[in-house]
C-alpha positions as CSV (number, residue, x, y, z in Angstrom):
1,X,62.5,106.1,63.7
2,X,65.7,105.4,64.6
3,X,66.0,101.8,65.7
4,X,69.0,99.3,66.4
5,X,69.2,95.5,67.7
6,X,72.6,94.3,69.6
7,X,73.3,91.0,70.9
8,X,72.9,87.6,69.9
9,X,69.4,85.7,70.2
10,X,70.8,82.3,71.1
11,X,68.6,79.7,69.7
12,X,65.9,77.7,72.0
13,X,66.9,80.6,74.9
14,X,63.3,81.9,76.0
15,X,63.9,85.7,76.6
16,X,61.7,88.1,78.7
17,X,61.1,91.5,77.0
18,X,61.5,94.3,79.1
19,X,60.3,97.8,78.3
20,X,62.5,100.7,79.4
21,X,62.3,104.3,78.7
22,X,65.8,106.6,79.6
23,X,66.6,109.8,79.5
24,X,69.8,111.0,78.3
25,X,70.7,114.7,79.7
26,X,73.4,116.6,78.9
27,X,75.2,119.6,80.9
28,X,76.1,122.9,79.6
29,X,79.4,121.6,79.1
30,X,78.2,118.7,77.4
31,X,78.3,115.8,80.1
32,X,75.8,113.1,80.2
33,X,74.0,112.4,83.6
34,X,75.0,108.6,84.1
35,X,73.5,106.4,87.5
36,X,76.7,104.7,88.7
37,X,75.8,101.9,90.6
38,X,77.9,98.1,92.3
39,X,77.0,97.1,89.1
40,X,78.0,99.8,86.9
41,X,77.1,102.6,84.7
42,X,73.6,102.7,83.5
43,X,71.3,106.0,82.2
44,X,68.5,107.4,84.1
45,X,65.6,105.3,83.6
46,X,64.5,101.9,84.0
47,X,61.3,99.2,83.2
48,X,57.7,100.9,81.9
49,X,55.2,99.8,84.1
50,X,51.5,98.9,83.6
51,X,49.7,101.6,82.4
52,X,52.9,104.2,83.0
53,X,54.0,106.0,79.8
54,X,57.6,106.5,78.8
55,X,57.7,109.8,80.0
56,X,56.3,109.1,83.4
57,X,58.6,105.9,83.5
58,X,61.5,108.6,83.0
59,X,60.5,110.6,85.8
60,X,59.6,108.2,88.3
61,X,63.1,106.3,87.7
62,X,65.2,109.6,87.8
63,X,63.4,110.6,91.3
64,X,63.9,106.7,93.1
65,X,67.3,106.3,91.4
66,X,69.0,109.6,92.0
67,X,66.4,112.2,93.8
68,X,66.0,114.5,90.4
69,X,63.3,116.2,88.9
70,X,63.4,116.2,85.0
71,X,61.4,117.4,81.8
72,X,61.4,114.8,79.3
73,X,61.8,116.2,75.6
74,X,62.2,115.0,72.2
75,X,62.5,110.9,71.3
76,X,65.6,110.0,70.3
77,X,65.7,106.6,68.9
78,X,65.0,103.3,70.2
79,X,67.4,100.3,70.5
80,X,66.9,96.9,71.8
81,X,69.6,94.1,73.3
82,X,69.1,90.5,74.2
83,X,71.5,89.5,76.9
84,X,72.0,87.3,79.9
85,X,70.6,89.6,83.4
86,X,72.8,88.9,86.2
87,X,70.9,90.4,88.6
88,X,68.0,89.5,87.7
89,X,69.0,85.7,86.6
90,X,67.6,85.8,83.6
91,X,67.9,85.8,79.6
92,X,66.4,89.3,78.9
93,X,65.1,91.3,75.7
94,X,65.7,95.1,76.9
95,X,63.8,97.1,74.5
96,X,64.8,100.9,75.2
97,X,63.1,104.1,74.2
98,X,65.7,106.5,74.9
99,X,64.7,110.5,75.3
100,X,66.7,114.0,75.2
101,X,65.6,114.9,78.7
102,X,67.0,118.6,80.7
103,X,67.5,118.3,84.8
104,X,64.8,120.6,87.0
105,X,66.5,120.1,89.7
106,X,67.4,117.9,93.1
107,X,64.3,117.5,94.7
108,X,64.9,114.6,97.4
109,X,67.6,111.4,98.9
110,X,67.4,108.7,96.1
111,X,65.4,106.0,97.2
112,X,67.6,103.6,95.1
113,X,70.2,103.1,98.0
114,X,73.0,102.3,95.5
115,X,72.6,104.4,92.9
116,X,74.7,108.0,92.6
117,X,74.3,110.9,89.7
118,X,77.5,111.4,88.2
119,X,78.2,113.5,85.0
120,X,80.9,112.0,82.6
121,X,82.7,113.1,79.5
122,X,80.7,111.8,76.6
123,X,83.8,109.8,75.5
124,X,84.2,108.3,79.3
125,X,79.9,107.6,79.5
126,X,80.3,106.0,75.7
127,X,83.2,103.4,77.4
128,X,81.6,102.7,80.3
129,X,77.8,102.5,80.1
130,X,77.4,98.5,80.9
131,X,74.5,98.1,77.9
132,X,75.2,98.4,74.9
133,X,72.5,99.9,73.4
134,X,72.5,102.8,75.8
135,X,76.4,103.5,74.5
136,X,74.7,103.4,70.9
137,X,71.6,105.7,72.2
138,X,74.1,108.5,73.9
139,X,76.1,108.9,70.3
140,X,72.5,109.1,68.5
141,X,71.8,112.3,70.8
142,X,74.5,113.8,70.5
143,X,74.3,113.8,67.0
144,X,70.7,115.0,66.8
145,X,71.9,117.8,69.8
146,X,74.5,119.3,67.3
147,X,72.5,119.2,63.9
């Protein structure tokens, strides 16, 4: 498995782990299918819930975030990043399984009120994806797209 730390554990900090699973689609033309949000630029996806596996986490993120239907493919790698939530106002461990994943389709109005779809360049996804270890996750796709 591919795996991956980033950030730095500060000392004494208690950190909450939090188990996401994200799907990383690409177009035709090579795009990847980004959630751009107040906030930023963050993949499709989001926390695992009790009892929910990655791949229904996947699917039930990409519906309330951006109103798509997807089928959730081969694991990718898995990377993990301890950092300061500002949102959430908290020191958090993100541990994210990241999937290839293909669109089915728009199926409904995202319930996630401030979250669009948009499709970026890799190059432009890679610079602006706000985590780290989703930047990191997109390039270890793409390289196991084109082998």
């Amino acid at each position: 498995m591919i795996r991956k730390s980033f950030g730095n554990k500060i000392e004494g900090i208690n950190y909450i782990d939090r188990i996401g699973a994200y799907a990383i689609i690409f177009s035709k033309e090579n795009k990847v299918a980004v959630a751009k949000t107040s906030t930023g630029y963050f993949l499709l996806g989001g926390g695992v819930e009790s009892g929910e596996t990655d791949e229904e986490c996947i699917k039930r993120e990409c519906l309330e975030e951006v109103g798509i239907s997807v089928e959730v493919k081969d694991f990718i790698c898995n990377g993990d990043l301890y950092r300061w939530s500002d949102t959430l106002k908290y020191y958090m461990h993100s541990i994210g399984n990241f999937y290839l994943a293909e669109l089915v389709g728009k199926v409904s109005e995202p319930i996630e009120e401030d979250h669009e779809l948009v499709w970026l360049e890799f190059e432009e996804a890679y610079e602006k994806l706000l985590l780290e270890h989703q930047a990191w996750a997109i390039k270890q796709a793409l390289i196991l797209k084109n082998k």
